[in-house]
C-alpha positions in Angstrom: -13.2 13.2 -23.2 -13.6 11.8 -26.3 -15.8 9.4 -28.2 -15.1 7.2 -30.9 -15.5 8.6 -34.7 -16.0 6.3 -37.8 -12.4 5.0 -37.8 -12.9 3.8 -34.3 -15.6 1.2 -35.4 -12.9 -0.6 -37.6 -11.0 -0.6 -34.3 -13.6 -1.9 -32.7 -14.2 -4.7 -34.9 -10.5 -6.0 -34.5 -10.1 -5.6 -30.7 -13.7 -5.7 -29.9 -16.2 -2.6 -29.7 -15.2 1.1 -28.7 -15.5 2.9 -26.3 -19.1 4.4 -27.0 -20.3 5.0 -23.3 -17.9 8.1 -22.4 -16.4 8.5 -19.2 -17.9 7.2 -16.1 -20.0 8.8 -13.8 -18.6 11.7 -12.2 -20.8 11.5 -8.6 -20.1 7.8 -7.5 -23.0 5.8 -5.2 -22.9 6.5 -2.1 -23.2 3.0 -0.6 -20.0 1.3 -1.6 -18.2 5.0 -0.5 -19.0 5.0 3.0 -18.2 1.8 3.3 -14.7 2.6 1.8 -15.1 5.7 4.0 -15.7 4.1 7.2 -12.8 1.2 6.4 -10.3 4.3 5.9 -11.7 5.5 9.3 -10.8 2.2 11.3 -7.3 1.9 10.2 -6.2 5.6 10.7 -7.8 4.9 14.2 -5.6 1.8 14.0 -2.8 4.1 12.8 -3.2 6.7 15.6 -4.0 4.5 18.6 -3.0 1.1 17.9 1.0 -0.6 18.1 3.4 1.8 16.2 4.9 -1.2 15.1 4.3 -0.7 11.0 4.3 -4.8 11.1 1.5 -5.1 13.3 -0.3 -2.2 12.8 -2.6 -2.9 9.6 -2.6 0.9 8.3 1.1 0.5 6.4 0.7 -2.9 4.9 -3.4 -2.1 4.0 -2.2 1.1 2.2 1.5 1.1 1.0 0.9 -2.7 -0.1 -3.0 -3.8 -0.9 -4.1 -0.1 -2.3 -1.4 1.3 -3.7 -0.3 -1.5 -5.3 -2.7 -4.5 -5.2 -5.5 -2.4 -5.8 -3.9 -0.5 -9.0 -3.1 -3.9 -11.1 -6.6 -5.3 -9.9 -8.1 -2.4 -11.7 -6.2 -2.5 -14.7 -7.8 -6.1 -15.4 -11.0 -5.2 -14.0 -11.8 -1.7 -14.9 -12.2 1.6 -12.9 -13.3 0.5 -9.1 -12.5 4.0 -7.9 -15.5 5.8 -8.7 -17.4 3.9 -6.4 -14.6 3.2 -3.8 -13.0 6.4 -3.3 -13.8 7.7 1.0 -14.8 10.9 -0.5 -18.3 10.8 -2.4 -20.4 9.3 0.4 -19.9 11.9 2.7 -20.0 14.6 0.4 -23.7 13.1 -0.5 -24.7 13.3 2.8 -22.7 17.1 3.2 -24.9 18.1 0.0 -28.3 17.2 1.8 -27.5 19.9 4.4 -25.3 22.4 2.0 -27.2 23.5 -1.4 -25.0 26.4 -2.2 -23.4 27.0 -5.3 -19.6 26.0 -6.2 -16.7 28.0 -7.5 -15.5 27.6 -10.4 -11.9 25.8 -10.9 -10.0 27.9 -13.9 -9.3 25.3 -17.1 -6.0 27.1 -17.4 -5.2 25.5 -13.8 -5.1 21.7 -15.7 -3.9 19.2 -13.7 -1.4 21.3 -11.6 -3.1 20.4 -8.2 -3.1 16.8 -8.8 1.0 16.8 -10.0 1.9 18.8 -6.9 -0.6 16.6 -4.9 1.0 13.8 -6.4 4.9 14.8 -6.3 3.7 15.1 -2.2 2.7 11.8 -2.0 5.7 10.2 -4.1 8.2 12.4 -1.6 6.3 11.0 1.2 6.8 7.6 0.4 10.4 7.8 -1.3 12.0 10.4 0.7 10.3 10.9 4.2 12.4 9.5 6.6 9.2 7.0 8.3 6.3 6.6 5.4 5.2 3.3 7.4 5.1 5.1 11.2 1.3 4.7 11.7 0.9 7.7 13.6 2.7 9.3 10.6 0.7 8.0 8.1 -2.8 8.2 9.9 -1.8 11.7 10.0 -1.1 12.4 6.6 -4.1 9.7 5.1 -6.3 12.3 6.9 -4.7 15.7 5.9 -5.3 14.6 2.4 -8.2 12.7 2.5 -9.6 16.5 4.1 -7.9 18.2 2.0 -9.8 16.9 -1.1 -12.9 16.8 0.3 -12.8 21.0 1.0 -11.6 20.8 -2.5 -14.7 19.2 -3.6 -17.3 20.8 -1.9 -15.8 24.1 -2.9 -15.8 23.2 -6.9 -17.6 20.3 -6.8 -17.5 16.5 -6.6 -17.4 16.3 -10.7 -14.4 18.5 -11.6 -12.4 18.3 -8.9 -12.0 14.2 -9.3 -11.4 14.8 -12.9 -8.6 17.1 -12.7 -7.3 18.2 -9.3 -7.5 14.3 -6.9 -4.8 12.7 -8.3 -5.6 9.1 -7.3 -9.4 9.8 -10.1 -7.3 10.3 -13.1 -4.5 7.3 -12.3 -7.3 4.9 -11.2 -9.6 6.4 -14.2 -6.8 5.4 -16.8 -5.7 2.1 -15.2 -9.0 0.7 -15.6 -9.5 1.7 -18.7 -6.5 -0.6 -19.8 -9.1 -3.8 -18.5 -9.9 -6.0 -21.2 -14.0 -6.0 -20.6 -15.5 -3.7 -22.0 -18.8 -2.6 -20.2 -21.5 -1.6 -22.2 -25.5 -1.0 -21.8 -28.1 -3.1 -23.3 -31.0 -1.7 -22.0 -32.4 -0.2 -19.2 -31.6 -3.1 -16.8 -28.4 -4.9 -18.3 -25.0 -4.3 -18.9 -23.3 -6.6 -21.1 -19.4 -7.2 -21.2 -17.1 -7.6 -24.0 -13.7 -8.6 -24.6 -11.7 -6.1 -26.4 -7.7 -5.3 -26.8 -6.4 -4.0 -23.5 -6.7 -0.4 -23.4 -9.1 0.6 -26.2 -10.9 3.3 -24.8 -7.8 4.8 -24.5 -7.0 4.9 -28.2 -10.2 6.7 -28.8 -10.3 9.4 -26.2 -9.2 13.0 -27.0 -5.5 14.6 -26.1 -4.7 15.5 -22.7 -3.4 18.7 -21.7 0.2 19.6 -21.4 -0.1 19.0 -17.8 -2.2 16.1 -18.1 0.3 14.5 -19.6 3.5 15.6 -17.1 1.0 14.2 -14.3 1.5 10.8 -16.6 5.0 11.2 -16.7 5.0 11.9 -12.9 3.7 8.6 -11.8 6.0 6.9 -14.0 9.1 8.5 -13.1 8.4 7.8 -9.8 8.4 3.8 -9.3 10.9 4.2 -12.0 13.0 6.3 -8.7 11.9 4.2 -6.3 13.8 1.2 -8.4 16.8 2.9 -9.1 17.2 4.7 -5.7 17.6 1.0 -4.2 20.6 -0.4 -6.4 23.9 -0.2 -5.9 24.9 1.8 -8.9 22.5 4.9 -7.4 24.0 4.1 -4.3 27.1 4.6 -5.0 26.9 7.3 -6.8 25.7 9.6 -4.0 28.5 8.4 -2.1 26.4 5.4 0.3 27.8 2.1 1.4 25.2 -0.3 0.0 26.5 -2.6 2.7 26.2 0.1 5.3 23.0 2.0 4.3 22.7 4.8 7.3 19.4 5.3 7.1 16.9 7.8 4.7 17.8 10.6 7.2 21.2 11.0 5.2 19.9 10.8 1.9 17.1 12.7 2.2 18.7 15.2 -0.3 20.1 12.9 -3.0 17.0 11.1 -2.7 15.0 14.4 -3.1 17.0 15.7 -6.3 16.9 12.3 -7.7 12.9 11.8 -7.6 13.0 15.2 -9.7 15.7 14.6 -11.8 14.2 11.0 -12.5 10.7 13.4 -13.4 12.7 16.0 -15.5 14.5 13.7 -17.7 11.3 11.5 -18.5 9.7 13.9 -19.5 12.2 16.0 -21.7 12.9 12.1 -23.6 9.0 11.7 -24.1 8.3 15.6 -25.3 11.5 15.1 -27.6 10.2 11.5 -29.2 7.0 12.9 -29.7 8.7 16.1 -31.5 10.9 14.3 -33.3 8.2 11.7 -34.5 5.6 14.2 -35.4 8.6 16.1 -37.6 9.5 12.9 -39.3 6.0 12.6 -40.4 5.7 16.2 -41.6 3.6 17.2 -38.7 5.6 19.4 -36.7 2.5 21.8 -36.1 0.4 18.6 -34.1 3.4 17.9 -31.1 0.7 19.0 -28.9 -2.0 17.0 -29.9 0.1 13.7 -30.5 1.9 14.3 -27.1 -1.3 14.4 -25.0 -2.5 11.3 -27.0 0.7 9.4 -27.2 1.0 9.6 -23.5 -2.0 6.8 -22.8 0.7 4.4 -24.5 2.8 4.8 -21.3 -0.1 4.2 -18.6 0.1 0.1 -19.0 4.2 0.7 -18.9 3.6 2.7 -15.4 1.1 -0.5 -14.1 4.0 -3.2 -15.3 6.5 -1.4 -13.2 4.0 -1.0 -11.0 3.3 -4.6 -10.4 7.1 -5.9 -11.1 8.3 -3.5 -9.0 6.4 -4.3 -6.0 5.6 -8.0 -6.5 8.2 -9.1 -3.7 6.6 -6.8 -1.2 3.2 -8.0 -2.2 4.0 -11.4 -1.6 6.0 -10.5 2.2 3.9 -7.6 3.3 0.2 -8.9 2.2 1.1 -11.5 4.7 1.2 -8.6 7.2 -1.7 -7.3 6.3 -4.0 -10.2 6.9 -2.3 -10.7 10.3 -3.0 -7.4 11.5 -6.1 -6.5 10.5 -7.3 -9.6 13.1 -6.5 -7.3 15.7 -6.4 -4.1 14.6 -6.1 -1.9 17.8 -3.6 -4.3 19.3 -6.8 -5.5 22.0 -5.7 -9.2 21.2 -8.5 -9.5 19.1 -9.0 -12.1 16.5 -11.9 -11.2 13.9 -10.2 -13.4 11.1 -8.7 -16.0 12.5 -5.4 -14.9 11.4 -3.6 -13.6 14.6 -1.8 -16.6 15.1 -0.5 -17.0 11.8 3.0 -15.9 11.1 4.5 -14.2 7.7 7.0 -16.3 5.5 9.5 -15.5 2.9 10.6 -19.2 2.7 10.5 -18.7 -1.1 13.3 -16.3 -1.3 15.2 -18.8 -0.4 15.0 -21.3 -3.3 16.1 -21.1 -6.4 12.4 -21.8 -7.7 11.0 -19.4 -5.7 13.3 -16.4 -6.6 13.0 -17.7 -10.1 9.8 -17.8 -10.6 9.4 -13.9 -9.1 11.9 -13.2 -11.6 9.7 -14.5 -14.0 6.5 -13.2 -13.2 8.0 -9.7 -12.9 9.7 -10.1 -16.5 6.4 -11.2 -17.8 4.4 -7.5 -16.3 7.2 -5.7 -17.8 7.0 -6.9 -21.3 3.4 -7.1 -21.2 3.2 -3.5 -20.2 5.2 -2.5 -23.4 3.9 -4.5 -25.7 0.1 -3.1 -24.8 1.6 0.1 -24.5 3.3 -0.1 -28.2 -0.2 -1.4 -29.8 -2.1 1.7 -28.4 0.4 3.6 -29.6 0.3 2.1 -33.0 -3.2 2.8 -33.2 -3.0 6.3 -31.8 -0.9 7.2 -34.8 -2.9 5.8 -36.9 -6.1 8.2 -35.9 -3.4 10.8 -35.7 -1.6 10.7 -39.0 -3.6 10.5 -42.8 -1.5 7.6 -44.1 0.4 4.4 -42.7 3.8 6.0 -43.7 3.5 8.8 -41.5 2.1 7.0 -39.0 5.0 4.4 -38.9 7.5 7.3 -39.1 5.8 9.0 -36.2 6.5 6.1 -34.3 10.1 5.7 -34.5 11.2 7.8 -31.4 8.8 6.8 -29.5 9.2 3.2 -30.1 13.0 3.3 -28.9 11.8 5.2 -25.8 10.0 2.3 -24.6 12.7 -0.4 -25.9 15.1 1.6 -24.1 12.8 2.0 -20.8 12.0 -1.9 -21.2 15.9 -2.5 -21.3 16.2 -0.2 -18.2 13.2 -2.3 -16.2 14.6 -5.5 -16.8 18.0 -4.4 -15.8 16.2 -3.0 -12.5 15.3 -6.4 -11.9 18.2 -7.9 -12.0 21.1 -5.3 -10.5 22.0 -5.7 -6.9 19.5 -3.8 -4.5 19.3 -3.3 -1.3 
């Protein structure tokens, strides 16, 4: 990963300081991991022998609604939490103190394959797969992957394997390093905090493989998918009542074709931008290089559709969630206090209320481009020797994300079901 050169320090005095520390640390404590580890543990035991109702069962809401969502935009304002949080490097720590042999070695021409095919599992799962919020179905596939990664890990090692082949490492990694506070050392006790330009490190670190950057792509495309898949024009177009929806048995298919057609075509716009804008500046030779730096620009545009997207379920299903984890197992417990309480959507039913979502959801869309176009902007200009190939270089690129925000804000505001 890269650090900062000379030009970074003028960046640093506009948006704050750079990047200087490097990545975090690969091994994470393992403290604050077991105790992820061991909250994991309760709700796929929730999951497996609690109510299969995905309302009262705390496993769908806790994962589809306060991790995968809720837990990504927290990180992009707060920085990475995922090195310490992840279930994975706790009980690896205590594995180690029993297992001292030595790892394989994970080829560099693998790149970030296992992570996009991990990925593209998990994105079918939750787009395509006819019950993602079953419990039992979940618990079981939480834990396939959750062992899954950890063989992974103790076979090549903690360090490598969360950097380029556990999928959920490099998204959280690059969310947080779109956080506006900068950490940095002063001393041997003290860290100190500065506010910078959202996403600086990014600007500074060195190009991502070719697969590096369709893993990028990937997790666009898909909450890109899982907004179109819901409106009527995609609906009709695979030949479903919108009115009538029979269910994702029937368009397991469409749906299927559609999450990898939505992929595909992302990523043949973004490789031909950054061709196109590289050859406008005379630089055809660097498409490589500018592509696998270009593609940070499009990591806040993944957490703006990320949180408009999902803000309405946030609001209903985070409800849920605090009901059900009171009584987890269905024992009619209480830990919380927060049994009795029942879920609202009262504010879908003003005009306020919807407006104000509408709003709010505008508001993480634009932001997300407009952050995205400045790193861009200063990606070219560490890319490019002058300002006028750097502006040129930025042309295509530039009317891919005016043309992507066009397409969010219209997924806002078409007919879903």
């Amino acid at each position: 990963m890269g650090s900062p050169d000379q030009s970074g320090a003028a960046d640093a005095v506009r948006c704050g300081h750079a990047d200087a520390a490097g990545d975090d640390p690969d091994v994470s404590p393992a403290i604050p991991s077991l105790i992820s580890f061991a909250l994991l543990a309760v709700l796929v035991l929730a999951g497996v022998f609690g109510t299969r109702d995905p309302v009262e069962n705390p496993l769908p809401a806790m994962f589809w609604t306060i991790w995968w969502v809720c837990f990504t935009v927290v990180q992009a304002i707060t920085g990475p939490l995922w090195p310490q949080l992840n279930p994975w490097s706790g009980p690896i720590a205590l594995i180690r103190r029993f297992d001292g042999g030595r790892r394989a070695e994970l080829p560099e021409r693998v790149g970030y394959l296992i992570a996009i095919v991990q990925f593209a599992a998990f994105a079918w799962f939750e787009l395509v797969d006819i019950a993602p919020s079953d419990p039992t179905r979940l618990a079981s596939a939480i834990f396939l992957y959750w062992f899954f990664n950890l063989a992974g890990a103790l076979i090549f090692g903690e360090a490598v394997w969360m950097r380029r082949a556990e999928p959920f490492s490099i998204f959280f990694n690059l969310i947080g390093r779109l956080s506006p506070f900068h950490r940095k050392a002063e001393g041997i006790a003290r860290t100190g905090i500065d506010l910078v330009w959202p996403g600086t490190s990014l600007v500074a670190r060195a190009a991502m493989p070719l697969t590096g950057v369709l893993f990028v792509l990937l997790t666009l495309s898909t909450v890109s998918f899982d907004g179109l898949s819901r409106t009527f024009l995609w609906l009709g177009a695979i030949d479903v009542n919108p009115l009538e929806f029979p269910g994702r048995s029937t368009v397991m298919v469409a749906s299927t074709l559609g999450l990898i057609g939505m992929f595909v075509v992302l990523a043949a716009i973004f490789f031909a931008a950054a061709i196109a804008g590289c050859a406008l500046a005379g630089r055809l030779e660097i498409w490589r290089e500018a592509a696998g730096r270009m593609i940070y620009s499009i990591v806040p545009i993944a957490v703006g559709f990320q949180g408009a997207h999902y803000l309405t379920s946030v609001l209903v299903d985070g409800q849920n969630a605090l009901i059900a984890l009171s009584d987890p197992f269905s024992l009619r417990w209480n830990l919380f206090g927060t049994t009795r309480w029942r879920m609202t959507t009262s504010f879908l039913n003003t005009l306020d209320g919807v407006t104000w979502i509408f709003d709010l959801e505008t508001i993480f869309i634009t932001l997300g481009h407009v952050i995205g176009i400045v790193i861009a902007h200063l990606i070219a200009m560490r890319l490019f020797s002058n300002p006028r190939q750097a502006i040129l270089s930025q042309v295509p690129l530039a009317a891919l994300m005016v043309f992507y925000t066009g397409f969010g804000l219209w997924l806002l505001s078409t007919p879903q079901i």
